[in-house]
C-alpha positions as CSV (number, residue, x, y, z in Angstrom):
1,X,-20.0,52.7,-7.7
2,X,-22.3,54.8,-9.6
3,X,-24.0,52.0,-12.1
4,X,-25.2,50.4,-8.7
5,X,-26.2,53.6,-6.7
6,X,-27.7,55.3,-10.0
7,X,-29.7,51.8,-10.9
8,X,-28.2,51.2,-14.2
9,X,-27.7,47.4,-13.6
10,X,-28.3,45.8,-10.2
11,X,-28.8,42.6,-11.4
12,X,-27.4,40.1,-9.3
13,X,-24.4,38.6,-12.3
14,X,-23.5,42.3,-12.7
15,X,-23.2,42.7,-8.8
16,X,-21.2,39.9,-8.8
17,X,-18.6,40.8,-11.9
18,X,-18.5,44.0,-9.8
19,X,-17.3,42.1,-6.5
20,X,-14.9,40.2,-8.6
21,X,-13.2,43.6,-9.6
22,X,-13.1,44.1,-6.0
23,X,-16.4,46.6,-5.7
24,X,-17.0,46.3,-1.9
25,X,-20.7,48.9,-2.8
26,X,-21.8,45.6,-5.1
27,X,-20.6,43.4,-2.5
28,X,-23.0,45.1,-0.2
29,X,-25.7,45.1,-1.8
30,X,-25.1,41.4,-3.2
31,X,-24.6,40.6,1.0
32,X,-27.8,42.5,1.6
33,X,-30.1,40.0,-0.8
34,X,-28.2,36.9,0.0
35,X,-27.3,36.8,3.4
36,X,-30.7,36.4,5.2
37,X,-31.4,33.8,2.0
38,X,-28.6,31.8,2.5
39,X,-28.8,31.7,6.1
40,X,-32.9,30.4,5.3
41,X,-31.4,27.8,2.7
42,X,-28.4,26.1,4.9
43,X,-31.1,25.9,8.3
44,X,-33.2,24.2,5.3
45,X,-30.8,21.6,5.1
46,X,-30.5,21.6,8.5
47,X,-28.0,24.0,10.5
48,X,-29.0,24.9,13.3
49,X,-28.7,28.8,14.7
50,X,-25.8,30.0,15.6
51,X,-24.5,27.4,13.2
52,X,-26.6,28.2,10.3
53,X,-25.6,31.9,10.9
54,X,-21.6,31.5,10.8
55,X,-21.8,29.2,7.8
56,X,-23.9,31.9,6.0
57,X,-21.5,34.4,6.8
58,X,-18.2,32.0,5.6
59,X,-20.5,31.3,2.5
60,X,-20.8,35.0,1.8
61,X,-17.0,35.7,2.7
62,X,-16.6,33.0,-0.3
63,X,-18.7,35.0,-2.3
64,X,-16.4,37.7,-2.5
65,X,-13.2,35.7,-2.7
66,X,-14.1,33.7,-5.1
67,X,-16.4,36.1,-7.2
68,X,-13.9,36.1,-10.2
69,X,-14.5,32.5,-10.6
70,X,-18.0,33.3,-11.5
71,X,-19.3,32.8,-15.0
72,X,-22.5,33.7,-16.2
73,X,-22.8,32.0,-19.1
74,X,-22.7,28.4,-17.0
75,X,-25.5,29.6,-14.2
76,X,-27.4,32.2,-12.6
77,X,-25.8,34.3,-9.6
78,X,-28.1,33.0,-7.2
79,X,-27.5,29.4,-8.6
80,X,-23.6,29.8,-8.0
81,X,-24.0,31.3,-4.4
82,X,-25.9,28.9,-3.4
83,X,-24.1,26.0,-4.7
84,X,-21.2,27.7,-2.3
85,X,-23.9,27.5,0.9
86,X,-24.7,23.6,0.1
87,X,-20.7,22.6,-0.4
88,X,-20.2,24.6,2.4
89,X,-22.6,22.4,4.5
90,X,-21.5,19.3,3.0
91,X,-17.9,20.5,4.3
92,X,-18.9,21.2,7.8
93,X,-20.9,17.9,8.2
94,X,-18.0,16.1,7.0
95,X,-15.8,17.7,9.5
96,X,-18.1,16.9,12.4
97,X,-18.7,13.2,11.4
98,X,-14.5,13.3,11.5
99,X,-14.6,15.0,15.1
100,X,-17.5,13.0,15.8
101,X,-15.4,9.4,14.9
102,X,-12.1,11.0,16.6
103,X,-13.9,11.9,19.6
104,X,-15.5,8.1,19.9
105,X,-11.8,6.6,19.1
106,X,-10.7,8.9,22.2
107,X,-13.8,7.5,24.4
108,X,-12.4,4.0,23.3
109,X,-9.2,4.2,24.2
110,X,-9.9,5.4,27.6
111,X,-12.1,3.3,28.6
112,X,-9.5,0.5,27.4
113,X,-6.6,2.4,29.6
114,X,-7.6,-0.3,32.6
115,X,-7.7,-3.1,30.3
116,X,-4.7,-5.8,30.7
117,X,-2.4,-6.1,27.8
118,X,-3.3,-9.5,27.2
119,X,-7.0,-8.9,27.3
120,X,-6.6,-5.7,24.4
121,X,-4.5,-8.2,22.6
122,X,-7.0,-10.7,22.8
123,X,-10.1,-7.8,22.1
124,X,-8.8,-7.0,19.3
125,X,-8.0,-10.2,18.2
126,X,-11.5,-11.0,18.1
127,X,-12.4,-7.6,16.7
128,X,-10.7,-8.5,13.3
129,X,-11.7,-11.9,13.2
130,X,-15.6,-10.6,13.8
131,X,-15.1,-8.0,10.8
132,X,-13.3,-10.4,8.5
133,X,-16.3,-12.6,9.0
134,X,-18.9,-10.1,8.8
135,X,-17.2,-8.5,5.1
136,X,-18.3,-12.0,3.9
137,X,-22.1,-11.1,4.5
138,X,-24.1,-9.2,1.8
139,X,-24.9,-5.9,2.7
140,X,-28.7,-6.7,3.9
141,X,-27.5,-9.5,5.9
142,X,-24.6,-7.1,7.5
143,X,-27.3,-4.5,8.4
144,X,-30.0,-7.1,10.3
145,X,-27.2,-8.9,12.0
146,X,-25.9,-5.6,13.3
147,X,-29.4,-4.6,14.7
148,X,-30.1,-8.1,15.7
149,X,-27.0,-8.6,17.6
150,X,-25.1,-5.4,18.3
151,X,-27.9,-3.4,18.9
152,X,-29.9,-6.0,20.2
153,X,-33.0,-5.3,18.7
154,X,-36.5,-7.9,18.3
155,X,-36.4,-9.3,14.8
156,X,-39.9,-7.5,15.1
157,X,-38.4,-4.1,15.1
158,X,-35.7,-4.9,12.9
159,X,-38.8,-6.1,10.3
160,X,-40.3,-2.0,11.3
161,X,-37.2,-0.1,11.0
162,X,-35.9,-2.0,7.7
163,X,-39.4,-2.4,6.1
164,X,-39.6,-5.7,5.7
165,X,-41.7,-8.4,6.4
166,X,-40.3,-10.3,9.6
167,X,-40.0,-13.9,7.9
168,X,-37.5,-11.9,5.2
169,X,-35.8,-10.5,8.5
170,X,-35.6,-14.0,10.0
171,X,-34.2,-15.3,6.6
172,X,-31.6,-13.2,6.4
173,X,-30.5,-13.9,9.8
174,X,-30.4,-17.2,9.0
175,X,-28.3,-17.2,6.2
176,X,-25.9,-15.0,7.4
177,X,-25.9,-16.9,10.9
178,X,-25.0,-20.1,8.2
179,X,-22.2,-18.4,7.0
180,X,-20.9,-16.7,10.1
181,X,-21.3,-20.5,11.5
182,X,-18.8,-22.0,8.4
183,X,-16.4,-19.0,8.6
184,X,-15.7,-19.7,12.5
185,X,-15.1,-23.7,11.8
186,X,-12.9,-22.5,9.3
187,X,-11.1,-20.2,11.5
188,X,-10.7,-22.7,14.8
């Protein structure tokens, strides 16, 4: 590629119409200002290592697939590429939060494997009647009754951890106690 080794235009748009005709020179030297950047961006956001240093490398691989799709006129080179590191993080935390909830369905059904049929029938029985009733709460009410009684926190921490002041805590945990309380008549 002479324009790039002779200087004529090594701006980073030109390097990239270049990779987009398939230039593996602008590619290069497009890899050689990004790759260290990217890798610094995406452990930014919060990869980790090894992690941070495969993404960077599948972000720069996406670089030179998808180079034709860049336009200059709607943003700067470095704008695009690194548009392509965040998505690309947004795609692999998405992917472990779906291992993450497969891998915690797995734990569940093992440890249910011992459990008597009538027992799981009966689990999940109350399962769906505990989520039907708790869809009828308002969001805040959901969240301290969760760390109230599922988590088992003090209404003094659940006042910390929310920001709140503790009688707004005990309020809400009232109410929604009220309406949990009315649901379950209903139900029985």
């Amino acid at each position: 590629m002479a324009d790039v080794e002779g200087g004529a235009d090594t701006s980073d748009e030109f390097l990239l119409t270049r990779v987009a005709g398939g230039d593996r020179a602008a590619f290069a030297e497009l890899f050689g200002r990004y790759a260290s950047k990217v890798k610094g961006y995406l452990i930014r956001l919060g990869a980790r290592g090894a992690a941070a240093e495969d993404l960077a490398q599948d972000v720069m691989v996406s670089v030179w697939r998808r180079a034709a799709s860049f336009d200059p006129a709607k943003a700067k080179a470095s704008t695009w590429i690194y548009v392509i590191a965040r998505n690309a993080w947004i795609d692999r935390l998405r992917r472990e939060r779906v291992e993450l909830a497969y891998r915690e369905t797995l734990i569940i059904d093992e440890a249910s494997d011992d459990e008597r049929p009538d027992d799981a029938a009966t689990r999940v029985q109350t399962e769906t009647q505990i989520a039907e009733a708790m869809s009828l709460l308002s969001e805040e009410q959901k969240q301290v009754v969760r760390l109230s009684f599922f988590e088992d926190r003090p209404h003094s921490e659940i006042a910390e951890h929310l920001s709140l002041p503790l009688g707004t805590v005990k309020s809400r945990l009232r109410l929604a106690l009220i309406k949990l309380r009315a649901h379950w008549e209903q139900v029985k």
